[in-house]
C-alpha positions as CSV (number, residue, x, y, z in Angstrom):
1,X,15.7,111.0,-14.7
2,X,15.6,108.4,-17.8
3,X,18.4,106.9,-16.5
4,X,16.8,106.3,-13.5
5,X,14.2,104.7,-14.8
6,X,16.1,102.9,-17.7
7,X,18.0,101.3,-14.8
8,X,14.5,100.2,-12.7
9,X,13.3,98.3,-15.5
10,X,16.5,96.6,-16.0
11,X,16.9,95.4,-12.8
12,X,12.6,94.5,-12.7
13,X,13.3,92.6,-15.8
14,X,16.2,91.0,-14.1
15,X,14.8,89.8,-11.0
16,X,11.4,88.6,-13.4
17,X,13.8,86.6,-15.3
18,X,15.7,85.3,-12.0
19,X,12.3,84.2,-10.4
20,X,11.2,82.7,-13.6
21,X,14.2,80.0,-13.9
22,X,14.1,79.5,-10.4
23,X,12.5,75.8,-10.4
24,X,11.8,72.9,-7.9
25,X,11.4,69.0,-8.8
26,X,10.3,66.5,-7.0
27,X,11.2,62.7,-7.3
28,X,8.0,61.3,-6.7
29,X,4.9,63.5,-6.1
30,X,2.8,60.5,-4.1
31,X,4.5,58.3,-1.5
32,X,3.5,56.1,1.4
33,X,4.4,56.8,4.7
34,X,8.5,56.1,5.6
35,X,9.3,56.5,1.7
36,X,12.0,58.6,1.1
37,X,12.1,60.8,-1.8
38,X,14.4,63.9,-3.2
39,X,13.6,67.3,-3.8
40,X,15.6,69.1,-6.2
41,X,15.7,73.1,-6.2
42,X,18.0,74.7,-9.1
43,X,18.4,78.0,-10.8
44,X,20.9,79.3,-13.5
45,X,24.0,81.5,-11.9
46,X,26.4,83.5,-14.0
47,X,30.0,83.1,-13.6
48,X,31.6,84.5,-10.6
49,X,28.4,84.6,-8.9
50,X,27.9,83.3,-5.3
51,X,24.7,81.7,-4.3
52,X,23.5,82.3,-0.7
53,X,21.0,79.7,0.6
54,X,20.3,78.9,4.0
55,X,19.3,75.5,4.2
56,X,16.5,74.1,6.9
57,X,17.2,72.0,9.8
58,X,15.3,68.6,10.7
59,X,11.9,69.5,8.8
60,X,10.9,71.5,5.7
61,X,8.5,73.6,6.4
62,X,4.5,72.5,5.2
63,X,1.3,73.1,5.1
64,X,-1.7,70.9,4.9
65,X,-4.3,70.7,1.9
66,X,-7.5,69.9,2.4
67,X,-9.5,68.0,-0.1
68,X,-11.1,71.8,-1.5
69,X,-7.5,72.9,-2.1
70,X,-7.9,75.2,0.9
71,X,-4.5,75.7,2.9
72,X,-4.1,75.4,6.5
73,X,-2.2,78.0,8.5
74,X,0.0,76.7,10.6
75,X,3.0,75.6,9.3
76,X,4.0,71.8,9.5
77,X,6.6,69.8,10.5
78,X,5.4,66.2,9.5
79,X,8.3,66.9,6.2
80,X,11.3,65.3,8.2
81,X,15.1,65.8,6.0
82,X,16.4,62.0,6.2
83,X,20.0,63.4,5.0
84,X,22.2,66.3,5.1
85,X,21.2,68.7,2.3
86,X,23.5,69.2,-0.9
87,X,24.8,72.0,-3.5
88,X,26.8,71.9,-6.1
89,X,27.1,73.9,-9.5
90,X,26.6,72.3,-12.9
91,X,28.4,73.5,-15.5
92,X,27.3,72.7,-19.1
93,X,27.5,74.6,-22.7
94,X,24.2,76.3,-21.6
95,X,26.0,78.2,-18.7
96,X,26.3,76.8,-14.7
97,X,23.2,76.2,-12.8
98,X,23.0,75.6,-9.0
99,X,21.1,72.8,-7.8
100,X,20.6,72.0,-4.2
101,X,19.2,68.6,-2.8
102,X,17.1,67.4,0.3
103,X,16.0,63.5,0.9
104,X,12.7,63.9,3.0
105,X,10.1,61.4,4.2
106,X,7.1,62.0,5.8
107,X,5.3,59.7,8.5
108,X,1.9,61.2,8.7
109,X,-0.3,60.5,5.7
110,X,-2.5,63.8,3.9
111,X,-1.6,66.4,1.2
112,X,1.0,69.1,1.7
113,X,2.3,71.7,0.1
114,X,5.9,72.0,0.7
115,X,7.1,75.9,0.9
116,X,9.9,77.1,-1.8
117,X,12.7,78.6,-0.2
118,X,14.7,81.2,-0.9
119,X,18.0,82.3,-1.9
120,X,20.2,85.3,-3.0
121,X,22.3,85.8,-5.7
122,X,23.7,89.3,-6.2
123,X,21.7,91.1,-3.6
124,X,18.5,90.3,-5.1
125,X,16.4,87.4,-3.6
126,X,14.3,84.9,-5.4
127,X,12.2,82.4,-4.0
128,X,11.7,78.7,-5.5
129,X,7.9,77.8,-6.2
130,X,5.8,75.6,-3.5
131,X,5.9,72.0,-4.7
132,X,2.8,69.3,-3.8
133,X,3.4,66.2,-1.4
134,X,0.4,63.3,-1.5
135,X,1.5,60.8,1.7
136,X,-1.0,57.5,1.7
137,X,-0.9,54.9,4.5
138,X,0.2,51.4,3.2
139,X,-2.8,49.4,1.7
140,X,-3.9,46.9,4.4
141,X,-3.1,43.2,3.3
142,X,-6.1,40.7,3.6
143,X,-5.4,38.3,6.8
144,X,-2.8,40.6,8.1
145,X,-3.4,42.2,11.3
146,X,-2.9,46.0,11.4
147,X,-0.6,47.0,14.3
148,X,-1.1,50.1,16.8
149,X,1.6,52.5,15.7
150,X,3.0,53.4,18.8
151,X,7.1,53.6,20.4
152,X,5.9,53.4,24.3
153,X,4.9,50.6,25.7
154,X,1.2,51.3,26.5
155,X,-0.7,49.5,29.7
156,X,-3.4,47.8,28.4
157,X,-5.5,46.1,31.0
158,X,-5.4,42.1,31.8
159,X,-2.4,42.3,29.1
160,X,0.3,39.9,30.2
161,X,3.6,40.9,32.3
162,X,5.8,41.8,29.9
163,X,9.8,42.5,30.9
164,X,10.8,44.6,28.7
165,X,8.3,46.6,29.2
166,X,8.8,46.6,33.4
167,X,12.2,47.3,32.9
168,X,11.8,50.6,30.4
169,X,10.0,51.8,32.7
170,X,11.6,51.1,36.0
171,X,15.0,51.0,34.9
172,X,16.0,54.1,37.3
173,X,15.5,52.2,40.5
174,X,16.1,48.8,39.4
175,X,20.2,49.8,38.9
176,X,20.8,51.0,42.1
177,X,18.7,47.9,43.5
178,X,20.8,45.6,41.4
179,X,23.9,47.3,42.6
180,X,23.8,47.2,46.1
181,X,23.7,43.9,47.1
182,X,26.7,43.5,44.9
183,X,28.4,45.9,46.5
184,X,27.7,44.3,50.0
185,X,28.7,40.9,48.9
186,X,32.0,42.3,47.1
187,X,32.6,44.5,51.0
188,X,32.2,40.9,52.9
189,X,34.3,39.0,50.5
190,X,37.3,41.3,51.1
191,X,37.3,41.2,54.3
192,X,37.2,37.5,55.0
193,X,40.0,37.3,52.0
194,X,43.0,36.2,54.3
195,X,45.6,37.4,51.3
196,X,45.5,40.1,48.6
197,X,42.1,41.0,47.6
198,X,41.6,39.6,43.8
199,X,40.6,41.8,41.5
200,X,36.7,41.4,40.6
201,X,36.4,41.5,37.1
202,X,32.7,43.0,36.4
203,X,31.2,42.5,33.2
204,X,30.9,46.0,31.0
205,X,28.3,47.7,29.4
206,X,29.8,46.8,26.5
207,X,29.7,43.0,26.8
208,X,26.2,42.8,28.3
209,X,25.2,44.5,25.3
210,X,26.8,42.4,23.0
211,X,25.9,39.3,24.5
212,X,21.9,40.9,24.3
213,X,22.2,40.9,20.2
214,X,23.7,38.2,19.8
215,X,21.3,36.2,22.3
216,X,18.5,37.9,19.8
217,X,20.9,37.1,16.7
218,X,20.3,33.0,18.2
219,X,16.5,33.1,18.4
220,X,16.2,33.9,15.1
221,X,12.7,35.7,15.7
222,X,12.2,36.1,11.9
223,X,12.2,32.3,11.2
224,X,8.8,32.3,13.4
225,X,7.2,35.1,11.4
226,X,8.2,38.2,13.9
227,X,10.1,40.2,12.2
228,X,8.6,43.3,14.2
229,X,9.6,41.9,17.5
230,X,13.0,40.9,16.2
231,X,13.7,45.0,15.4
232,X,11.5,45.6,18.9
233,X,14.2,44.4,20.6
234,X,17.1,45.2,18.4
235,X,15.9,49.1,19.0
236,X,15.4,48.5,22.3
237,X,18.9,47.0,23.2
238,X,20.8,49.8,21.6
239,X,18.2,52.5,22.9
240,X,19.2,51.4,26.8
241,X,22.8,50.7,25.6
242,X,23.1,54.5,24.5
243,X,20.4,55.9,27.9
244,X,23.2,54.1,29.9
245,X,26.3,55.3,28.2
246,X,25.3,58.9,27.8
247,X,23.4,59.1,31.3
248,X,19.6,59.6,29.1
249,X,16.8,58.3,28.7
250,X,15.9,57.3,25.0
251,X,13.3,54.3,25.8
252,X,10.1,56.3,24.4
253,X,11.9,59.0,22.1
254,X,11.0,59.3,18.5
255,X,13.9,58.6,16.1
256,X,14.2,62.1,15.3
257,X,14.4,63.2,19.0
258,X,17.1,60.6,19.4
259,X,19.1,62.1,16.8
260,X,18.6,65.3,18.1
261,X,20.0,64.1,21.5
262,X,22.9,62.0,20.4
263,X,23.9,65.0,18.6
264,X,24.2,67.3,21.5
265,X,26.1,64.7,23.4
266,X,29.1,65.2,20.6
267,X,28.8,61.4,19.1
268,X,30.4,61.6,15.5
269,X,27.9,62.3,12.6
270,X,29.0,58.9,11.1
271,X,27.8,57.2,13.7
272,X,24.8,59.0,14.4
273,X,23.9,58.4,10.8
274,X,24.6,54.3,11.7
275,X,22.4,54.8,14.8
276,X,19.8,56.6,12.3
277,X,19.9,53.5,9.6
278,X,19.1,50.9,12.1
279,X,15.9,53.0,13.7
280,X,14.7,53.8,10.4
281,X,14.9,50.1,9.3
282,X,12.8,49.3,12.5
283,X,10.1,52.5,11.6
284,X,9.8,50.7,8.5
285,X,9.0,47.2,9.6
286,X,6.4,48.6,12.5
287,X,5.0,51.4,10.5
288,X,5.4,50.7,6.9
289,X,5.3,46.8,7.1
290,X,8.5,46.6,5.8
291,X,9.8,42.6,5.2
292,X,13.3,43.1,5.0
293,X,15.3,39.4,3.9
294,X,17.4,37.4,6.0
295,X,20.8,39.0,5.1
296,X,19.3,43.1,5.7
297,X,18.6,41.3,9.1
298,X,22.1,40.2,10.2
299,X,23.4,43.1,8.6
300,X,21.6,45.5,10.9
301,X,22.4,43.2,14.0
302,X,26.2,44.0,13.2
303,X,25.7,48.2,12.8
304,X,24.3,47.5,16.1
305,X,27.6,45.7,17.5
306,X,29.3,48.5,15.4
307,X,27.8,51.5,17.1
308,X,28.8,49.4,20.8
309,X,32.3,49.3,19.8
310,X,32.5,52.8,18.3
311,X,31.2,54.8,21.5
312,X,32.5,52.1,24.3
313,X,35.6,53.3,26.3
314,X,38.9,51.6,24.9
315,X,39.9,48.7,27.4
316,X,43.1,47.3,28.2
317,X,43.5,44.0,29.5
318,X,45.9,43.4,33.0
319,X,45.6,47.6,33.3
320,X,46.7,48.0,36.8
């Protein structure tokens, strides 16, 4: 019977200890919306041991403060995970700690408190403590306008005919109307062709896309003081580029619903995480009112060309 009991309060003082070193650190405890930040979670392992954590997917999970300190309770998922998460173990003359990392941003301003999570080391569980999150909108400028922050194209009335915005929204019947009087012209031409039918060389996905950015690449948008509509219509050139290639529509997804779906449709994670770096970049010029220089500006032009080449079919010229 002592020994029993010897043994609970051994393993109670144990799993006290565990939870006590068991810490969470935060890079910055205030941000404004689109900043990214880390959040570090470590905990001292002995040797041999084997941490279990089960890392979260797309969000951490939240909840809202309100001014009183009062929590909400639903649970969150304005906490978006900007990278993959990472472990390692750190060894030092103090013994080997754990430490696991998430970059997170958030895009919806108000105080949250981000739930620790858990792991297991030895059979016993301990969970890391909640850590607080203060997101701000970015201070308005004086003589700036304040845009409506907003992905779709919204029908606002007496506004004036916009293209872009006719064709994101009517580009399912517009193809096949495009199409077919090629494709009557190309029938005709054939058959009045008194020799061998010539090949018709039709322009590619690839190279109307292309030609797109560099067309915006010429106009130099930024020059004139819109560097919004320059990323508009960087975003929205790759965002019909990929709805064509991969037969969906991404015109009015979120950034993190395009990842999601560009995922699922097997495109390598190096080039999702391109993809990723060029929304973002836009998300931050709309949202955050980002000014990136003339050089960040070219530079995201060319990931765009980059992604193009990386998912476009390989071509071979004279192919029979």
């Amino acid at each position: 019977m002592r020994m029993r009991l010897l043994h609970i309060i051994v393993l109670s003082l144990s799993l006290t200890s565990l939870a006590q070193s068991a810490k969470t650190s935060i890079s910055k405890n205030a941000i404004l919306i689109g900043e990214k930040i880390t959040i570090t979670y470590t905990i001292p392992v002995a040797n041999g041991e084997k941490p279990l954590f089960r890392p979260a997917v797309g969000v951490l999970p939240s909840r809202l403060m309100a001014k009183t300190g009062s929590l909400s309770n639903a649970i969150s998922d304005n906490i978006e995970i900007e990278s993959p998460f990472k472990d390692t173990l750190v060894k030092s003359k103090k013994g080997t700690i754990w430490q696991g990392t998430y970059e997170i941003t958030a895009w919806d301003e108000g105080s949250y408190l981000i739930t620790g999570p858990s792991i297991s080391i030895n059979d016993s569980t301990c969970y890391f403590p909640d850590t607080e999150l203060n997101v701000k909108l970015v201070s308005a400028k004086k003589g700036q306008d304040i845009y409506d922050i907003k992905e779709s194209f919204a029908e606002i009335p007496d506004e004036p005919f916009s293209v872009k915005r006719f064709v994101s929204e009517n580009w399912w019947w517009l193809i096949p109307l495009i199409l077919i009087p090629l494709i009557v012209w190309a029938v005709r031409k054939l058959k009045k062709a008194e020799t061998k039918p010539q090949k018709i060389n039709e322009i590619s996905l690839k190279e109307k896309t292309l030609l797109a950015i560099d067309a915006l690449e010429k106009s130099k948008l930024w020059e004139k003081n819109q560097v919004k509509e320059h990323f508009s219509e960087l975003t929205f050139i790759l965002r019909s580029y990929l709805s064509a290639r991969y037969n969906i529509n991404l015109l009015e997804k979120t950034s993190y619903e395009t990842k999601l779906l560009l995922t699922q449709r097997g495109l390598h994670p190096e080039t999702i995480q391109v993809i990723s770096a060029i929304l973002n970049e836009a998300d931050m010029v709309k949202f955050a009112k980002s000014h990136p220089d003339e050089i960040a500006i070219y530079k995201h032009a060319q990931l765009a060309r980059q992604v193009v080449a990386e998912t476009s079919p390989i071509e071979f010229d004279h192919a029979e």
